[in-house]
Structures are given as structure tokens and as C-alpha cells.
C-alpha positions as CSV (number, residue, x, y, z in Angstrom):
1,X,-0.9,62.1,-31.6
2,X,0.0,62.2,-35.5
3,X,-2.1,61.6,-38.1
4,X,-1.7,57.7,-38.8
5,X,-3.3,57.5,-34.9
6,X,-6.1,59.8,-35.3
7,X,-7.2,58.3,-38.2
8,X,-7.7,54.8,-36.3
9,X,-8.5,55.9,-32.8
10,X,-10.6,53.4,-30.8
11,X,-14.0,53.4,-29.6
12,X,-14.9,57.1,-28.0
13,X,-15.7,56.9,-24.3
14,X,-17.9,59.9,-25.2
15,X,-21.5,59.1,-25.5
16,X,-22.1,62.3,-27.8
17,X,-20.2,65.5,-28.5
18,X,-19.1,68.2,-26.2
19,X,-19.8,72.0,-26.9
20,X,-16.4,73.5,-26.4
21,X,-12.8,72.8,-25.3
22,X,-11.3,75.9,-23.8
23,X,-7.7,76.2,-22.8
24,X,-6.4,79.2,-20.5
25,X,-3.0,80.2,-21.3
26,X,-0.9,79.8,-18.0
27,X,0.4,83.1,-19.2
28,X,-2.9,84.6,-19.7
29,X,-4.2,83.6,-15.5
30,X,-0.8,83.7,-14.1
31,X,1.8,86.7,-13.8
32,X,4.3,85.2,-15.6
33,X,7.1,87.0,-14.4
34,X,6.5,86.7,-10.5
35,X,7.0,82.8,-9.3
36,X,3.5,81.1,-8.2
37,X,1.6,84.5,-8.6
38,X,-2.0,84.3,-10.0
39,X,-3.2,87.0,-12.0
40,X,-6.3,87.1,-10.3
41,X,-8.5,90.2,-11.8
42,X,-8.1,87.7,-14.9
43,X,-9.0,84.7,-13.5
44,X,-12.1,86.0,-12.0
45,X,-12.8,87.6,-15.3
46,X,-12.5,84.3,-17.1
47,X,-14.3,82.1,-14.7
48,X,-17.5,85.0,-15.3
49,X,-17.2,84.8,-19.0
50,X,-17.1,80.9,-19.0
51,X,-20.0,81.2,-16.7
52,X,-21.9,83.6,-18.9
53,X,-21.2,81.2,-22.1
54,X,-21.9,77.7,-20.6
55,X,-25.3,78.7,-18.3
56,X,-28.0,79.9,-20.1
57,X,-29.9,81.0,-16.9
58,X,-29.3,85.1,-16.8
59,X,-29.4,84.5,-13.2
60,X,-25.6,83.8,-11.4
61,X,-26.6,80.2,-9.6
62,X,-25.1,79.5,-6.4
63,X,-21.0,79.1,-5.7
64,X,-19.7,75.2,-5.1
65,X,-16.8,76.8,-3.0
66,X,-17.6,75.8,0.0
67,X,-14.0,76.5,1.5
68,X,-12.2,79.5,2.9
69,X,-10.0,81.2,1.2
70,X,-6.6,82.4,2.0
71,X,-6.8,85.1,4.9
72,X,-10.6,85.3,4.9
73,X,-12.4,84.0,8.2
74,X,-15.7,82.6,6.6
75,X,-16.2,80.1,3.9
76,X,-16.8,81.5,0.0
77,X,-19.9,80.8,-1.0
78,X,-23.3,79.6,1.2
79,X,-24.1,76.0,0.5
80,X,-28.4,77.1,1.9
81,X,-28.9,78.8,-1.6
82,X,-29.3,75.8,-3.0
83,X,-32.5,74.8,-0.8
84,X,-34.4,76.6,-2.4
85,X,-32.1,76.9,-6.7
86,X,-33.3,75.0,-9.4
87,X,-31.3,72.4,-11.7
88,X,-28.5,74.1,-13.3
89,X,-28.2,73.5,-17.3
90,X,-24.6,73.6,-17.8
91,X,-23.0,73.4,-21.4
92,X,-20.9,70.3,-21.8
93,X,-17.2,72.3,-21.7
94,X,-13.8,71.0,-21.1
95,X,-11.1,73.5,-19.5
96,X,-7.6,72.8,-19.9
97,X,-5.1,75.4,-18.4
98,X,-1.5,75.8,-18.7
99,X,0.9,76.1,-15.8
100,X,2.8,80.0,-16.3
101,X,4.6,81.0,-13.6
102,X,3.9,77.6,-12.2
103,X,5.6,74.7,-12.7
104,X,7.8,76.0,-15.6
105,X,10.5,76.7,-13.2
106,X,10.6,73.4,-11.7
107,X,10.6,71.5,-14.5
108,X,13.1,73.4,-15.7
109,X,15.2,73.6,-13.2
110,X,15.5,70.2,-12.6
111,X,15.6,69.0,-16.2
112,X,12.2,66.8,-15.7
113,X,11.3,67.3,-19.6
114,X,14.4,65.9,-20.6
115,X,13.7,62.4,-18.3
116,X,16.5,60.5,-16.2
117,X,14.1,59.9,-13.3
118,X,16.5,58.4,-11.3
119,X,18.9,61.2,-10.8
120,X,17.6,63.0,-7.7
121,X,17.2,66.5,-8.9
122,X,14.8,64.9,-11.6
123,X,13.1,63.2,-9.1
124,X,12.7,65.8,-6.9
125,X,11.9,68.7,-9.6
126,X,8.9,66.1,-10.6
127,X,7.5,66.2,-7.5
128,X,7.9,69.7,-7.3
129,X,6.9,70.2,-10.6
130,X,3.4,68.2,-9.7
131,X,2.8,70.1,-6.4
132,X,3.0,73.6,-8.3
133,X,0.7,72.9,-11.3
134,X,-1.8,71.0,-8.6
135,X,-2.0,73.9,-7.1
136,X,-2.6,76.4,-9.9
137,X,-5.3,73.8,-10.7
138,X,-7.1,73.8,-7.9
139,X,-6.9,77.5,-7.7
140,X,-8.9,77.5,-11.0
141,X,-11.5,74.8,-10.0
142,X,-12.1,76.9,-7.2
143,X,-12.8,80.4,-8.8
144,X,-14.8,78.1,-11.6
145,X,-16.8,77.0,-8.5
146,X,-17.4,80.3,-6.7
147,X,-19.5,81.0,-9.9
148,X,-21.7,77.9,-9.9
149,X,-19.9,75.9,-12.5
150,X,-20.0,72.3,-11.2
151,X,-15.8,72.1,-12.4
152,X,-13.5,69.0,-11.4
153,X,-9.7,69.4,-11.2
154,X,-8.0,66.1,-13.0
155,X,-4.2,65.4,-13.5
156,X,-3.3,63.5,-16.3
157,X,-0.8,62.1,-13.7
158,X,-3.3,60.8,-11.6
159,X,-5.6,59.5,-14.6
160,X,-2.4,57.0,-15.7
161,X,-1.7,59.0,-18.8
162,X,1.9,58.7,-20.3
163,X,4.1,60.1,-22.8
164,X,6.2,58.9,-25.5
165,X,8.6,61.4,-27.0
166,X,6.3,64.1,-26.0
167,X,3.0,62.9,-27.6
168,X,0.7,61.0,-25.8
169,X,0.7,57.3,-25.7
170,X,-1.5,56.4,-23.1
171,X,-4.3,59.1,-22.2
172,X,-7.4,56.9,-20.6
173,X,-10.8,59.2,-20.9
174,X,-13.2,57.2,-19.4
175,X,-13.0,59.2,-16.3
176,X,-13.4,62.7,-18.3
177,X,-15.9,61.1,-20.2
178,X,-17.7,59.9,-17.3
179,X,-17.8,63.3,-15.8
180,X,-19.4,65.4,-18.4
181,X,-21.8,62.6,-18.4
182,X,-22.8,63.6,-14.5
183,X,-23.0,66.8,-15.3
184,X,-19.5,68.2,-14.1
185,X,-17.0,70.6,-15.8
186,X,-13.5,68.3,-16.0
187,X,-10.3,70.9,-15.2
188,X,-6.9,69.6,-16.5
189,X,-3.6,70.7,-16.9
190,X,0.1,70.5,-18.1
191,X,1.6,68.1,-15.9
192,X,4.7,65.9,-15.4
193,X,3.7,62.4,-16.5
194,X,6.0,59.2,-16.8
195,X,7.2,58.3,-20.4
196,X,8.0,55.1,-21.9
197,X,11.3,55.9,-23.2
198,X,12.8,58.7,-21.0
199,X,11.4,57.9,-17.9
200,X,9.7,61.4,-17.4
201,X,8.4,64.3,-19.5
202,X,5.7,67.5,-19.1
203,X,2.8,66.9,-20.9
204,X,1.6,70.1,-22.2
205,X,-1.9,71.5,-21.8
206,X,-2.1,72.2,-26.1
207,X,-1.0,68.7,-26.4
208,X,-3.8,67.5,-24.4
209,X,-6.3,69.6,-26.3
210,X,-5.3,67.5,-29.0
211,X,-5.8,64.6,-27.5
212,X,-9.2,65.7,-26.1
213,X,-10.8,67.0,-29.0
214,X,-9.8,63.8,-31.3
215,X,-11.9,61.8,-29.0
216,X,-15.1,64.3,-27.4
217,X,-15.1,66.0,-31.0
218,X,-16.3,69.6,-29.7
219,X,-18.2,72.0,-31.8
220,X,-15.1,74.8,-31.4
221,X,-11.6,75.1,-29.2
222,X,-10.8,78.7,-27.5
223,X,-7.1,78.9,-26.7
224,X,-7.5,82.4,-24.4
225,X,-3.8,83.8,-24.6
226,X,-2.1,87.1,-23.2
227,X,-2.3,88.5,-26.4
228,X,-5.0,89.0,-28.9
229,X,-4.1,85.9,-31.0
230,X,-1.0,84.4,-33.6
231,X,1.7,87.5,-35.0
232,X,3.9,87.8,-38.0
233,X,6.6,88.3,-34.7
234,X,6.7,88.9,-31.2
235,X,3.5,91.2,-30.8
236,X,6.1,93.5,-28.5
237,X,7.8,94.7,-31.9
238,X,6.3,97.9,-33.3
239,X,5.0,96.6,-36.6
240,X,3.6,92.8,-35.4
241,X,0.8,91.9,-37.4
242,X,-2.0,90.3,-35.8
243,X,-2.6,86.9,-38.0
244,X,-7.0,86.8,-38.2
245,X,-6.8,83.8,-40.5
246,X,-4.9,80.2,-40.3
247,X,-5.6,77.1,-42.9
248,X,-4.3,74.2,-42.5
249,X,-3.7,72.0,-45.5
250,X,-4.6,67.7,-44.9
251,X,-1.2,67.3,-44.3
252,X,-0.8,69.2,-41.5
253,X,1.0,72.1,-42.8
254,X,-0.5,75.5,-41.8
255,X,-0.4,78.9,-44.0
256,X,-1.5,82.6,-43.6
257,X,-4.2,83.5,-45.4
258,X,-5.9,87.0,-44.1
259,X,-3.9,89.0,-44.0
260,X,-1.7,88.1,-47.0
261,X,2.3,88.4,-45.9
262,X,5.4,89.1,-47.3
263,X,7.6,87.5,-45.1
264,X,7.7,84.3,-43.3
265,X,6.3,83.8,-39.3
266,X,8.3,84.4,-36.7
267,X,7.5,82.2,-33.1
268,X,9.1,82.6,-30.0
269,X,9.6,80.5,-27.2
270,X,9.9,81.9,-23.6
271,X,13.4,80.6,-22.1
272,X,12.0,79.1,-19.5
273,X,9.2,77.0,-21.4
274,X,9.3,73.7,-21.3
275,X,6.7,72.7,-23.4
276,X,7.4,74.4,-26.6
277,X,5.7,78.2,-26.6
278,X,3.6,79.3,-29.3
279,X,5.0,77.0,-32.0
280,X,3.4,74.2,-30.1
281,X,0.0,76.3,-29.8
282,X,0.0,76.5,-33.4
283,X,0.9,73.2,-34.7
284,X,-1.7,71.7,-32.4
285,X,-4.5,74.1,-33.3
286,X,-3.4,72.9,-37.1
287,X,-4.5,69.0,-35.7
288,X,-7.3,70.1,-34.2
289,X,-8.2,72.1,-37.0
290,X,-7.6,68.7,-39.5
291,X,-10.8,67.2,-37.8
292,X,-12.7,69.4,-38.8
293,X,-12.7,71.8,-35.6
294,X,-12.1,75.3,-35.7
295,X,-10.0,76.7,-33.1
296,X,-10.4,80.7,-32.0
297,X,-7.0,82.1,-30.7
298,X,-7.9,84.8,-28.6
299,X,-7.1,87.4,-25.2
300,X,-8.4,86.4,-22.6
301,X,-11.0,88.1,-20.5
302,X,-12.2,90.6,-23.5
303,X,-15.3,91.1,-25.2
304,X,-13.5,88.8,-28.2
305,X,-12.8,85.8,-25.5
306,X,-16.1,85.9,-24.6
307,X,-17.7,86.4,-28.1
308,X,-15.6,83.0,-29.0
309,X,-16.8,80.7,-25.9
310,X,-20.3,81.4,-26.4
311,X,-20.0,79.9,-30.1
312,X,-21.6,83.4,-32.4
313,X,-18.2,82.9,-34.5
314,X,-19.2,79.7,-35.8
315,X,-21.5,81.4,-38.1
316,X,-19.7,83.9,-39.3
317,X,-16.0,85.9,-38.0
318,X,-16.8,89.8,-37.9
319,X,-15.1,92.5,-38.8
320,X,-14.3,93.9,-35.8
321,X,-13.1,90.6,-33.8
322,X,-9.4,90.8,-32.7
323,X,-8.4,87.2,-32.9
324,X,-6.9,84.4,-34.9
325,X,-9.1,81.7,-35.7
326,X,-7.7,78.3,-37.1
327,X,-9.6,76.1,-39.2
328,X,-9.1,73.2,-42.5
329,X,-8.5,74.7,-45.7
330,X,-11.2,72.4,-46.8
């Protein structure tokens, strides 16, 4: 979405503001190295901290996971501690999650972010594509469940959205909209979506952000990453520089301002990613960041993750926070 849209969007099918938007890095909840492997220490980490942040009750309400899992002969959770469980107050969050070591091999395999449905290996890498980041998806509704958070898996796919030359162009959020109104936690992800002029493309999960916050408006964004926010380089190098400070300008340009550099930014972009690496992370931050919305860059399953979803860096960043936080230079 570029600024010319965003400053004439229609009518918000949100009847009032969300608290938070919160993207998992597929890198962050997957091992990205290992095809279809979940990292899943971290996922369960994150699923506790998001719990911790959006429920206010101290007390762990009861698991929505009312399924086995894989290799276990009873179901997760009991579905008779709820006889007896009050109303749960949940904060009005949106999670969006990348794909990792899901999906990005598909779709890159099969070329299904560069369109040409109708060549078979397109066709069949976007249905491959889809099954893959379905599956991560439900994966992370499912350990969002286990504790007590009411979450809803939802594929752009499914919900008619389309591309056009990788932004969106159609991306209907009544559905979304309608389900924080109920009361539920909406799950989506990067997903192969049909586009007007190349037939297919992958929709990225920071692109969707984008698109979310434009419309819900949330108080903050938390992109949780595998590292502990933006670099001067790849953070692997010996002398990478974690960047604590982004502004971005009106026009969308974005400069360094704590710590002051030398040298210009250096992004990479992992071979297999099809949907643009940390450059894209950035430059989408920088539009949410234009409305007004700061957005906290940050590892995931820390004590700085958790620190940024429960919204205490809003009135202040301290000292000892390892993150990058992204916000208008006005």
C-alpha cells in the first residue's frame, strides 16, 4: 500500500482501535535451516509471553486445544475447566506470523512469486506452497490455544485478498474485524494469493502488517525476530551494531538516529526468501511508523519481547532494552 492509498483508505471495518499487532518472524518459531521444523521451546515461549501481555488475570485460564497432538494418546487441554472459569478479558491483539522453514522452499522452488499460474510447476508449488504455511499456521493457533488465548487461524487466501505487483490490492477485513469484535485472537500469515497482473505472488506477513495496521490503527506493532532487532550488517559479523533508533521522514525515507553511524546500512536477504528479507521488515515498519505507530523490533521470547507486547515502551525506551524501535521523526 503506498502512501497516495493510505491517505484515502475507505471506511474502517474496525469499530475502535486494537492494542497491538504482533508479527512472529518465521525465522524466529521455525528452524530455519531444517525443512518444516518448528522451533518449538520458542513457540511455546512466545505463545506464554503473548498470554502474559494480552490477559490481565495472573491466573493461566483454561487451554482451547481440545485436540491431540502428534504422538500423544489424550487430547491437550480439558474442556471441564471451563464449568466452573470465569469470562476471560483478552486484549484486542492481532498475530501475523511468517512462514521460515515453511513454505519458502516451495515457493521458491516452483517460482510461484514470480506468477505464470498456468505452467504446472507453478501451479503445483502454489498448492504446496499453501499446504506448508497452513500448516505452520495452525501449529501456532494451536500452541496460542493450549494457553487460553481464544486465537483463529485466517489465510489471506481464503479471505479473497489479492496482489498487485506485491502490494496488496484487494485485502477485505470485515472478517478480522468481525473477529476481534467476538472476542477472538485473528492468526494470519504469508501466503500465496492470486494477483491481478502475474497470475500469482506470496504475500508477505510484513506486508500484511501494513495493511492491518492502516485500517485497526493499533496502539504499537512488535515484529519478534531471531535477532535482537535492525544492524549496521549481518549481526553474524564481529563488529554489527545493533540499530536502537529508526525515524522515518513523511516521505517514507528512514534514517539512523541512535546510535549515530559512519557508514551506510547493510541488509541481507536469505537466498531462499521470497518475500524480500529484512529490507522489506524495514521499509514496512517505516509505513507503519508514518501513521503514527511505533513499531518495536525485537528477539523473540526474551525479557525485551515481552517488555514490548505488554506496551511499558510506549512511555518511555530504557536503557537497558536490546531492541530497535521504529517510529515518525515527527
Amino acid at each position: 500500500m503506498d502512501l497516495e492509498e493510505q491517505q484515502t483508505l475507505p471506511h474502517s471495518p474496525f469499530a475502535q482501535p486494537i492494542r497491538c499487532i504482533v508479527k512472529l518472524g518465521g525465522a524466529a518459531i521455525t528452524c530455519k535451516n531444517e525443512l518444516e521444523m518448528i522451533n518449538d521451546e520458542i513457540l511455546h515461549k512466545v505463545a506464554e509471553q503473548l498470554r502474559q501481555a494480552m490477559i490481565s488475570s495472573s491466573q493461566k485460564p483454561p487451554g482451547m486445544d481440545w485436540s491431540k497432538r502428534h504422538g500423544a494418546s489424550e487430547i491437550c487441554c480439558n474442556p471441564d475447566e471451563f464449568k466452573d472459569h470465569s469470562v476471560i478479558d483478552c486484549s484486542p491483539f492481532i498475530v501475523v506470523h511468517g512462514a521460515g522453514s515453511f513454505g519458502h522452499f516451495q515457493a521458491s522452488k516452483s517460482g510461484v512469486h514470480k506468477g505464470q499460474l498456468n505452467k504446472p510447476i507453478v501451479k503445483g508449488g502454489f498448492v504446496a506452497t499453501r499446504i506448508s504455511v497452513t500448516t505452520l499456521n495452525l501449529a501456532i493457533v494451536r500452541a496460542l490455544a493450549r494457553e487460553g488465548i481464544p486465537s483463529i487461524g485466517m489465510s489471506p487466501f481464503s479471505c479473497g485478498w489479492f496482489t498487485k505487483e506485491k502490494h496488496i490490492s484487494s485485502g477485505d477485513l470485515s472478517s478480522v474485524a468481525k473477529a476481534i469484535e467476538s472476542g477472538f485472537t485473528p492468526v494470519l500469515h504469508g501466503d500465496a494469493v492470486f494477483d491481478d497482473i502475474q497470475g500469482c505472488s506470496i504475500l508477505s506477513g510484513d506486508v500484511i502488517i501494513s495493511h492491518l495496521a492502516a485500517y485497526s490503527k493499533p496502539k504499537y506493532v512488535v515484529f519478534m525476530t531471531d535477532v535482537y532487532g535492525v544492524y549496521d550488517r549481518p549481526p553474524t559479523e564481529p563488529d554489527a551494531m545493533l540499530l536502537k533508533e529508526i525515524a522515518v521522514a513523511e516521505d517514507g525515507s528512514w534514517s539512523v538516529i541512535n546510535p549515530m553511524l559512519q557508514n551506510s546500512v547493510e541488509l541481507t536477504v536469505a537466498a531462499h526468501d521470497t518475500t524480500g528479507g529484512m529490507e522489506t521488515k524495514i521499509s514496512e515498519a517505516a509505513m507503519i511508523a508514518k501513521l503514527g505507530i511505533d513499531v518495536y523490533i525485537v528477539k523473540a521470547a526474551t525479557s525485551h519481547s515481552l517488555r514490548a507486547l505488554s506496551g511499558v515502551l510506549r512511555s518511555g525506551i530504557p536503557n537497558d532494552w536490546l531492541g530497535t524501535v521504529v517510529r515518525s521523526s515527527r
